[in-house]
C-alpha positions in Angstrom: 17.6 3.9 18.4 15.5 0.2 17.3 18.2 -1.6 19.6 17.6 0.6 23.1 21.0 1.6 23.5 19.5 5.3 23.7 17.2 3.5 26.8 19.7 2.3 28.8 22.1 5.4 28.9 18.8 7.0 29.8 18.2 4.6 32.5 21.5 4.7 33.8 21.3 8.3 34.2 17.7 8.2 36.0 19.8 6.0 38.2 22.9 8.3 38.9 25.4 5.8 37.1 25.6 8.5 34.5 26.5 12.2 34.8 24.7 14.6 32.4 27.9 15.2 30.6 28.6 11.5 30.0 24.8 10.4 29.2 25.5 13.5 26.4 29.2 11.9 24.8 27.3 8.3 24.8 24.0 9.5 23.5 25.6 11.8 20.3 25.2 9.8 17.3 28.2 8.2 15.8 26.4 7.6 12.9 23.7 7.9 10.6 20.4 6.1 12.0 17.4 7.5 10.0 14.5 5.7 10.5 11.3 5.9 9.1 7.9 4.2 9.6 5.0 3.8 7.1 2.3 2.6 8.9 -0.5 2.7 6.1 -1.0 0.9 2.9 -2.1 4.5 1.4 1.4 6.0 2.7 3.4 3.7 1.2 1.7 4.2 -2.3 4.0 8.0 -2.4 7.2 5.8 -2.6 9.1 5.2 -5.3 12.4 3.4 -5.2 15.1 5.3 -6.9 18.2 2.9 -6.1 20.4 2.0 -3.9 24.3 2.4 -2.4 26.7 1.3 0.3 28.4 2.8 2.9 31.5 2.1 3.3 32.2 2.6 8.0 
């Protein structure tokens, strides 16, 4: 995850804080975080924007 949460449970569990189990109930996903990086000028020329809607937590 972009904010390193997914780090530190990692780190903690390098570290013995965390126990295999409890790295696996904090690292599950709690919800959507798809993230996707274009990283060329001729990539981004295959989008097209459809629309948009919100998601209501």
């Amino acid at each position: 995850m972009a904010n390193d949460q997914i780090w530190n449970y990692i780190a903690d569990y390098i570290s013995g804080i965390l126990s295999r189990e409890q790295f696996w109930v904090l690292a599950k996903f709690k919800y959507p975080t798809h993230q996707i990086a274009f990283c060329s000028r001729r990539s981004l020329k295959y989008l097209r924007y459809l629309g948009n809607y919100e998601v209501a937590i």
